[in-house]
N, C-alpha and C positions, 0 to 999 in steps of 0.2 A: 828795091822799092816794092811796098806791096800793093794790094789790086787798090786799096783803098785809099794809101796814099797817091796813086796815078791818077785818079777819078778826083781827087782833090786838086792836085796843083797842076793835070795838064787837060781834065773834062770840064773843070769849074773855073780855070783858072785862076785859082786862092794864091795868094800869096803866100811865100815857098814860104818867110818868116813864121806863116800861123799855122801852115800844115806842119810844121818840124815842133814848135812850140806844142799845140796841140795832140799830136799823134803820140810824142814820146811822153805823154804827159802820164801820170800812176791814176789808176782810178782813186778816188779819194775814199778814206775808211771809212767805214761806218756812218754812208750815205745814203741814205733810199732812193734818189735821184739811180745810183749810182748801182744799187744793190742788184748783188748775181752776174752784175757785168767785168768783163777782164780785161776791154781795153776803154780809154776815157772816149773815144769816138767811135762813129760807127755811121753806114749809110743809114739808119735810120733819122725820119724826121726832127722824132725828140734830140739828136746829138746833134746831126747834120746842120741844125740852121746855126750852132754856135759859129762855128769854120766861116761860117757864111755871112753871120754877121760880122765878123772878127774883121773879117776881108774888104768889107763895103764901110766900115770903120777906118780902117787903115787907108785905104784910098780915096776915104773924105779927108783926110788929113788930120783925124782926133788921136790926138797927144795919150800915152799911157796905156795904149789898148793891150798890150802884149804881157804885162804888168802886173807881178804876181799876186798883190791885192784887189785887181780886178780881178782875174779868176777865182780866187779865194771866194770871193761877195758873189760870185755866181755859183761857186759849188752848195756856198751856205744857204742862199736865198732856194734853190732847185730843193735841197734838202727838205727845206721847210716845205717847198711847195708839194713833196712826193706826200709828204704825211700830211698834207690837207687833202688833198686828192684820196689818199685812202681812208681817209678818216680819221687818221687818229690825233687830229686837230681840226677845231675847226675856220673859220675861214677868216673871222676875227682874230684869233690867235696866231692864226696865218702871217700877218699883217702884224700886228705886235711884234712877234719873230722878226720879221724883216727892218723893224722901224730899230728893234736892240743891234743887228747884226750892223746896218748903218752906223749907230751912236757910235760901236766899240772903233769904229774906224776915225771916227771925228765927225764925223754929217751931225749937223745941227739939224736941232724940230725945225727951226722954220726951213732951213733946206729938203728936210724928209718932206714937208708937207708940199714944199715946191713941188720935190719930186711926183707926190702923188696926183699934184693938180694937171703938172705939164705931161706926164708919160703913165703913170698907171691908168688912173680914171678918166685919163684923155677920151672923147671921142673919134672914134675912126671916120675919115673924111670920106671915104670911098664906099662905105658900108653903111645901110640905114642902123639907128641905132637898138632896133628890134633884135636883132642878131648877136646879141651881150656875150652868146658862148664864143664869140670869136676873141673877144679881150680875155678867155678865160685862164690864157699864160701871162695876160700881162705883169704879174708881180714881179719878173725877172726881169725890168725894165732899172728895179732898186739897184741892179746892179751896176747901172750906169750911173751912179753918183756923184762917181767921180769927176763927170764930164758937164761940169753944171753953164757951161755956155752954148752946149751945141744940144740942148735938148729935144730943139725943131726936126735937127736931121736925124739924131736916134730914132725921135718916134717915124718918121718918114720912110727909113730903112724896112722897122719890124712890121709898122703896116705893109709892105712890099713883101713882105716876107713869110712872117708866121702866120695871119688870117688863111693864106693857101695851105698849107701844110696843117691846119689845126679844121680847113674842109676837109682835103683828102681823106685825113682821118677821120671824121664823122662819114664820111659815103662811106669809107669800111666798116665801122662800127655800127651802124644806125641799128640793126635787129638787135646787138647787146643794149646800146642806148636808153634803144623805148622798152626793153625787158626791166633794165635795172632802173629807169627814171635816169640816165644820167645825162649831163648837159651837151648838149649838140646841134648845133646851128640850124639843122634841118629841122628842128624841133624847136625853135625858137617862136615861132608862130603856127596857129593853123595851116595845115597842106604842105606836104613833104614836096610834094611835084612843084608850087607856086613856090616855094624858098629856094629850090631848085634852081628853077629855071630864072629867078632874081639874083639870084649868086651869081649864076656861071658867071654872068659877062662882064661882073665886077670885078673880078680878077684878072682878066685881059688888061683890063685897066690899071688894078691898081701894082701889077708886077713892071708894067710899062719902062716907070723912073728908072730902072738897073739895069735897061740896056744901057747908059751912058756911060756907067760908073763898072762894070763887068758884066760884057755880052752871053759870057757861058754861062754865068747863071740865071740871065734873064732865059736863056733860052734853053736851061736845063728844067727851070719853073714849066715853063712854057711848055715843054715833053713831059712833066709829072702831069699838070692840069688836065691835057689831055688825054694821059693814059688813064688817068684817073678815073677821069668822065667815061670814057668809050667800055672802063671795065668794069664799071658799078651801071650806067646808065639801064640797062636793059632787065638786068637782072635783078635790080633792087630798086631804084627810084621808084619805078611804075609797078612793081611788085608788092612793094608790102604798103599796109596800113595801120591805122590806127585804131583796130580795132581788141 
């Protein structure tokens, strides 16, 4: 078993079902999501939270998650989403992309438009709604289409989940951020420090709901947030400006 597989089904406790689905899985061809990568997971954030949704999924008891057209609709949808992110689409087209990769599956418009009412354009309850770069992954939510009766606990899961992981990564990134102009929560309003120190505690919060439902990863969040904090705090919050 390797270091990566251990850290999934005995530090996170994931279900052995999704760490074995997932880990053996081929990276997919000719995906930018995907691109320069050799295996389909990895401890990185961007792969990590799939296992991790997959897991908090399966042990709400949603039908179909293992399911090779749902991964399918999540490689297509990430796809799409790598080439908006780099540019070479833009964010409209983005969203078109996602609404054709739906259709080919059978999702009706007025289901797509469901979709984007209940889980993409959803508001975050935990989060004021100034902080837009935290929804900025939501488009991979299309990929829950499949699951058009539990769409309260989808979104409920990814707020617990990706808003953290999509901070940490802006504390890393803030000096390329404000260089390139690109989107990140800290920058979502005036004062790096005042969004700061409004975030943090939100997140205590809103990772809270997954101790019920799996403790090791409420409390593997709970070890990133904090490392997070303690290893950007000094060095970069109170360090850089806006000038």
């Amino acid at each position: 078993m390797s270091t990566l597989q251990t850290y999934l089904e005995f530090d996170l406790a994931i279900h052995p079902d999704v760490v074995e689905l997932l880990y053996s899985r081929q990276v997919p061809k000719n995906n930018d999501y995907w691109k320069g990568r050799k295996t389909f997971l990895s401890q990185s954030p961007g792969y990590l939270f799939i296992p991790i949704l997959f897991d908090l999924f399966l042990k709400s008891n949603l039908d179909k998650v293992l399911s090779e057209t749902h991964l399918l609709l999540i490689e297509e949808i990430l796809h799409s989403a790598a080439k908006q992110e780099a540019n070479q689409i833009t964010n409209i087209q983005h969203q078109q992309e996602c609404h054709s990769i739906l259709s080919r599956v059978g999702i009706s418009e007025k289901e797509i438009s469901r979709i984007e009412n209940s889980l993409v354009k959803r508001p975050f309850s935990n989060f004021p709604a100034k902080y837009k770069s935290l929804q900025r992954a939501n488009s991979y939510l299309y990929s829950t289409a499949l699951f058009p009766h539990d769409y309260d606990m989808i979104f409920t899961h990814w707020e617990s989940v990706m808003p953290l992981f999509l901070f940490l990564d802006d504390l890393t990134d803030l000096q390329d951020d404000i260089d390139t102009q690109s989107e990140n929560c800290l920058l979502d309003s005036p004062g790096i420090e005042n969004n700061f120190f409004e975030l943090h505690p939100l997140f205590i919060k809103s990772i809270k709901p997954l101790e019920k439902i799996n403790k090791n990863i409420y409390l593997e969040l709970n070890r990133l947030r904090q490392e997070g904090i303690a290893a950007t705090l000094g060095e970069t919050i109170l360090t850089i400006t806006l000038s």
